[in-house]
C-alpha positions as CSV (number, residue, x, y, z in Angstrom):
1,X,-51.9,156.1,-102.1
2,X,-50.0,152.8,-102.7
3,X,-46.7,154.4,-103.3
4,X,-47.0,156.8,-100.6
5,X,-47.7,153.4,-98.3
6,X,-44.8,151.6,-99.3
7,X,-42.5,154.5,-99.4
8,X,-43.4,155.1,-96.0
9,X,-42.4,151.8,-95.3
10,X,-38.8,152.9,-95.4
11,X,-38.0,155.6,-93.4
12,X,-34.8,156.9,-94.2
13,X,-35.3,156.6,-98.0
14,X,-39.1,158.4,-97.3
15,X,-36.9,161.5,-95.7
16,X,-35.2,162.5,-99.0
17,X,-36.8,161.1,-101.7
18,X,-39.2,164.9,-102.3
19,X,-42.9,164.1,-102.9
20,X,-43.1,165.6,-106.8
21,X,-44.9,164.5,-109.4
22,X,-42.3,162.2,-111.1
23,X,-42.5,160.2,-107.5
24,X,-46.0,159.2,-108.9
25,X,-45.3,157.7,-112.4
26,X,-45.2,154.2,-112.3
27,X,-42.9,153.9,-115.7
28,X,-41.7,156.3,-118.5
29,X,-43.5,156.0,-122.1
30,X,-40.0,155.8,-124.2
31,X,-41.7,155.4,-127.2
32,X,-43.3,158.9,-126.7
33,X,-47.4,157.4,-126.7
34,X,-46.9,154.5,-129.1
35,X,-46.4,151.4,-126.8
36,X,-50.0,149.5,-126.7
37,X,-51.7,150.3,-123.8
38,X,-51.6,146.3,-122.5
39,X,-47.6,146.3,-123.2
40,X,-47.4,149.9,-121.2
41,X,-45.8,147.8,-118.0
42,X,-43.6,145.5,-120.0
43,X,-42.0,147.8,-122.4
44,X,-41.7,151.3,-120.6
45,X,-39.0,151.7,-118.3
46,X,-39.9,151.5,-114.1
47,X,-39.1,155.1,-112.3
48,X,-38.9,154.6,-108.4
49,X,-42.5,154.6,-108.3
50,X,-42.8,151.8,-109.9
51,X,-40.3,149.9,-108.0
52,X,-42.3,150.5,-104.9
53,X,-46.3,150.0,-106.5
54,X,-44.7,146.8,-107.7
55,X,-42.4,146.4,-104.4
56,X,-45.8,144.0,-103.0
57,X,-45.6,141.3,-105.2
58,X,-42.1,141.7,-106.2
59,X,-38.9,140.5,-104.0
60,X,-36.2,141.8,-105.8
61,X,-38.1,145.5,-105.5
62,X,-38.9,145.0,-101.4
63,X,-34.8,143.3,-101.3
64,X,-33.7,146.5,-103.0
65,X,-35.5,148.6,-101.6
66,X,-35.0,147.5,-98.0
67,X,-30.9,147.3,-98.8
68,X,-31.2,151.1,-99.6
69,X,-32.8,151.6,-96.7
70,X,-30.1,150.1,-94.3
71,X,-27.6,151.9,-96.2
72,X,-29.0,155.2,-95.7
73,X,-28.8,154.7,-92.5
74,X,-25.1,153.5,-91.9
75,X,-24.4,156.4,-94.5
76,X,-25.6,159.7,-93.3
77,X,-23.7,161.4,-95.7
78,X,-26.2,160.4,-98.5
79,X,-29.3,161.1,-96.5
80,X,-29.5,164.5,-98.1
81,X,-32.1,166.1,-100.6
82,X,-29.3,165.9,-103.8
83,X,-29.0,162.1,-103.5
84,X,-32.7,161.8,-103.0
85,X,-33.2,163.3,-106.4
86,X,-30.8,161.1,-108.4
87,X,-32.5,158.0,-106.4
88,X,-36.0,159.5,-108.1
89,X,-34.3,160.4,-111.2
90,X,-33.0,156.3,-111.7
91,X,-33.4,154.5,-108.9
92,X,-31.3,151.2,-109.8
93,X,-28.1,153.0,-111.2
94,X,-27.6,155.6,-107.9
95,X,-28.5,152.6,-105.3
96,X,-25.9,150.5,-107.6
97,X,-23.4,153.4,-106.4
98,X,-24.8,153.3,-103.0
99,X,-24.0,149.6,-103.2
100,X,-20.2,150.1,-104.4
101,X,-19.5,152.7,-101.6
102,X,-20.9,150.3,-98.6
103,X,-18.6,147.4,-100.0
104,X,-15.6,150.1,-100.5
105,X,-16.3,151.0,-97.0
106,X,-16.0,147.4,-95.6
107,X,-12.8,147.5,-97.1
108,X,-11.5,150.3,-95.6
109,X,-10.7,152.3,-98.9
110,X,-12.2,155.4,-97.5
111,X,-13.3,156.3,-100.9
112,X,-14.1,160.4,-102.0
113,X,-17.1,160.7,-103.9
114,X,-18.0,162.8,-106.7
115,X,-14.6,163.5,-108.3
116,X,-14.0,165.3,-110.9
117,X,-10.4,164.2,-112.0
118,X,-9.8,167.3,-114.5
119,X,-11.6,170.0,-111.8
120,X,-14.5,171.2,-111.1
121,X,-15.1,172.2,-114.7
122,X,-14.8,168.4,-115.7
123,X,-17.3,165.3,-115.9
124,X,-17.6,163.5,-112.4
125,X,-16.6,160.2,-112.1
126,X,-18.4,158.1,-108.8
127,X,-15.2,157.5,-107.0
128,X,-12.0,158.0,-105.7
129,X,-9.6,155.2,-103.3
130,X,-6.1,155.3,-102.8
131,X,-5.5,151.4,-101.5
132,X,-2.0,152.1,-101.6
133,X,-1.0,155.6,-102.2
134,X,-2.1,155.7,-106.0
135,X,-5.0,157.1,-106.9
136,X,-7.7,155.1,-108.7
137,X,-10.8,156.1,-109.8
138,X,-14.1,153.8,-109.5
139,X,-17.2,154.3,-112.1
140,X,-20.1,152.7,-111.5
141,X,-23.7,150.9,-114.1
142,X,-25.7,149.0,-114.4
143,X,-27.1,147.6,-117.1
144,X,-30.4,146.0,-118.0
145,X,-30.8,142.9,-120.9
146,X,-32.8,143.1,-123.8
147,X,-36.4,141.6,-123.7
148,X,-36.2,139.1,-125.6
149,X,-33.3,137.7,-123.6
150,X,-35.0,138.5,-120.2
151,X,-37.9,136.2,-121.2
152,X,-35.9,133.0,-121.5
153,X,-34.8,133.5,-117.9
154,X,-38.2,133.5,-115.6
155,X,-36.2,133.8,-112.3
156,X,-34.2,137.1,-113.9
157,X,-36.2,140.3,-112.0
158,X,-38.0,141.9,-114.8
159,X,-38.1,145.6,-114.3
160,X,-39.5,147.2,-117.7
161,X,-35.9,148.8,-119.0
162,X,-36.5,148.8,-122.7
163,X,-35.6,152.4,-124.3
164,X,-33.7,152.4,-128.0
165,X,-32.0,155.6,-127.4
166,X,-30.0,153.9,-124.5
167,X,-29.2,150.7,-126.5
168,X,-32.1,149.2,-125.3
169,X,-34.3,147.2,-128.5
170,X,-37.4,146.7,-128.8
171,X,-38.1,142.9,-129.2
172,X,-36.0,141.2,-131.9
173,X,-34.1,144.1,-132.7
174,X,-30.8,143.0,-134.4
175,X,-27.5,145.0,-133.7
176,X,-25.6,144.5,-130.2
177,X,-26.7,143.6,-126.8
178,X,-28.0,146.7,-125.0
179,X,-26.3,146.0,-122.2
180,X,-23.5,146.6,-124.4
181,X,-24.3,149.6,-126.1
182,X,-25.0,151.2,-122.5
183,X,-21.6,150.3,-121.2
184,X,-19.7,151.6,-124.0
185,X,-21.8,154.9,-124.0
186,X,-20.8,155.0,-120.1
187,X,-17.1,154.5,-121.6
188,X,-17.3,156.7,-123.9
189,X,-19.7,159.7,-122.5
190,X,-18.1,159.8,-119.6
191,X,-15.0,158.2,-118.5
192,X,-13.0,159.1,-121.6
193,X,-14.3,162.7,-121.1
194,X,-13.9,162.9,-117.8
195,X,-10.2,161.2,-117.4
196,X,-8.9,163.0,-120.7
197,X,-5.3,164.5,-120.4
198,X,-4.8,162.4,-116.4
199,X,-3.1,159.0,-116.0
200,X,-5.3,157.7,-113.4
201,X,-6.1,154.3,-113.5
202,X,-10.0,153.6,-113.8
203,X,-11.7,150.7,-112.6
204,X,-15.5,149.9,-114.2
205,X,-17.8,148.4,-111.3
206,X,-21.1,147.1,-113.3
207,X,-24.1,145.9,-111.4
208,X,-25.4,143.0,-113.7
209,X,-28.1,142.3,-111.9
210,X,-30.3,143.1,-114.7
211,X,-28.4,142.5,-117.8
212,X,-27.3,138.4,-116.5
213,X,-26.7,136.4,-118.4
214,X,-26.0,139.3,-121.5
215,X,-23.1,140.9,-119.7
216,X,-21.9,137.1,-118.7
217,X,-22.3,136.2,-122.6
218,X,-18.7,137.4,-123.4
219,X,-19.4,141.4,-123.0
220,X,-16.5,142.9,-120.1
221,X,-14.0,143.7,-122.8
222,X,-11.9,147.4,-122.4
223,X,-13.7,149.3,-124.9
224,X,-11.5,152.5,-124.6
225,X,-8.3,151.3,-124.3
226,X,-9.1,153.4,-120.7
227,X,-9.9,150.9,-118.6
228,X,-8.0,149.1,-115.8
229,X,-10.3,146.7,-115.0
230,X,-14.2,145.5,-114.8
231,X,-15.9,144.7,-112.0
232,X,-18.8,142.6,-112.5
233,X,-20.9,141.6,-109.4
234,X,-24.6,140.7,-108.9
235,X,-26.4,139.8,-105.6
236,X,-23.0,140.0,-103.5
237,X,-21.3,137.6,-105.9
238,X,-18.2,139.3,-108.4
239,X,-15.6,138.4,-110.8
240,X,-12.9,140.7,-111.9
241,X,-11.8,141.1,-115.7
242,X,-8.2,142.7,-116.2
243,X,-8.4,144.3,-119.9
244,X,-4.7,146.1,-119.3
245,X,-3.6,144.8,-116.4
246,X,-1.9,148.1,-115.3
247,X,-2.5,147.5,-111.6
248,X,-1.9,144.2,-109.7
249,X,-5.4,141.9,-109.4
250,X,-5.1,141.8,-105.9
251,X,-5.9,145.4,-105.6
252,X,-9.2,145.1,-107.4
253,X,-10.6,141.1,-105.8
254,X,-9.5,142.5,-102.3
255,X,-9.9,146.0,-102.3
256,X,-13.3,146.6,-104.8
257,X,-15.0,143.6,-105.1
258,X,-18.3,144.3,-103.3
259,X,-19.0,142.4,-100.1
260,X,-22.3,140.7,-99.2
261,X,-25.1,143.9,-98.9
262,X,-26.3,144.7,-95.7
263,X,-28.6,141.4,-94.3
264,X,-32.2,142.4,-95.1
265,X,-34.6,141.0,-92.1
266,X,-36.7,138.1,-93.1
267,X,-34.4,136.6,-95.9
268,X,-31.0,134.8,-96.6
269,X,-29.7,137.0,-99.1
């Protein structure tokens, strides 16, 4: 089987990802049967089987794909069955944290993972540094554009992320970006829930990847009023937004921007 192939391909990501029957749909049907069967690819969203069927033909897929794999295997820690399931269950967000953590490690913020700043009864958050003594916690998304916008930009990876009960329209939906509507819900769901009744500072880390130039279009403001600062970065490339600038910039550009990923054999990226 083609998936099977390609999986095997990558050895530490082949250890944990568990050979179930969600490994073997090529994308989800959010529209619950009703997308035309010629639109099926464009419209429903890719699982990780899609990402590696399509991984042939596709750069950004093998690129990902082939980052994840070197990570893994600087990071033993995440070579276990748990992450392996959240890399089937969405693919592009968990390697996005995968990402974060090799580029906190690079910066020697020896970051704790899986906090859960009100207990173990609370919401996790994806992070936890202390650059200087304080305590800051590190969330990280990412996003995908609507479809109309990803057509204007052919060299944009197109990856099939179109569901409306994320905020993500169907083709000339009106209403905010859904990149927009996804961060906020992030914001919303699970930060403010998560940091309620602490006075940590949080830093947002968004993977625009899929969502440029819509995130790049002016959306990056604090929704929540929670927010220390947003990270945005996309192919080893970042900018830092200060909504309340309640810790110095320097701590964010030099402490959480990510660095260049892990050099992938064959390419320049």
């Amino acid at each position: 089987m083609i998936i099977l192939q390609n999986l095997a391909c990558y050895p530490a990501l082949s250890r944990i990802i568990p050979q179930k029957p969600l490994l073997y749909r090529v994308a989800f049907d959010q529209y619950n049967g009703e997308i035309p069967p010629e639109r099926f690819e464009e419209i429903a969203e890719f699982s990780l089987g899609g990402i590696l069927l399509h991984s042939v033909e596709d750069e950004e897929f093998r690129d990902r794909l082939q980052r994840v794999e070197n990570w893994l295997n600087l990071y033993p820690e995440y070579v276990n069955a748990e992450f392996g399931n959240k890399l089937l269950s969405n693919f592009l967000n968990h390697s996005s944290e995968l990402e974060v953590y090799d580029a906190l490690k690079r910066a020697g913020c020896s970051p704790d993972r899986d906090v859960a700043p009100r207990g173990k009864t609370g919401k996790n958050l994806d992070f936890k540094v202390r650059p200087d003594g304080r305590d800051i916690l590190i969330e990280v998304t990412t996003p995908r554009m609507r479809l109309e916008t990803e057509l204007m930009y052919s060299d944009t990876p197109h990856a099939g992320f179109f569901d409306p009960g994320r905020g993500i329209e169907r083709e000339g939906c009106a209403g905010p970006s859904k990149a927009e509507v996804v961060v906020e819900s992030k914001v919303i769901n699970q930060i403010l829930e998560a940091t309620s009744g602490t006075d940590y500072p949080v830093i947002l880390i968004i993977n625009h990847t899929y969502a440029y130039p819509e995130i790049m279009m002016g959306f990056g403001e604090d929704v929540s009023g929670r927010i220390s600062g947003i990270i945005h970065y996309r192919n080893g490339t970042s900018e830092y937004h200060p909504p309340n600038l309640v810790i110095a910039e320097a701590d964010c550009t030099q402490g959480f921007v990510p660095a260049p990923a892990t050099p992938v054999p064959g390419t320049d990226r």
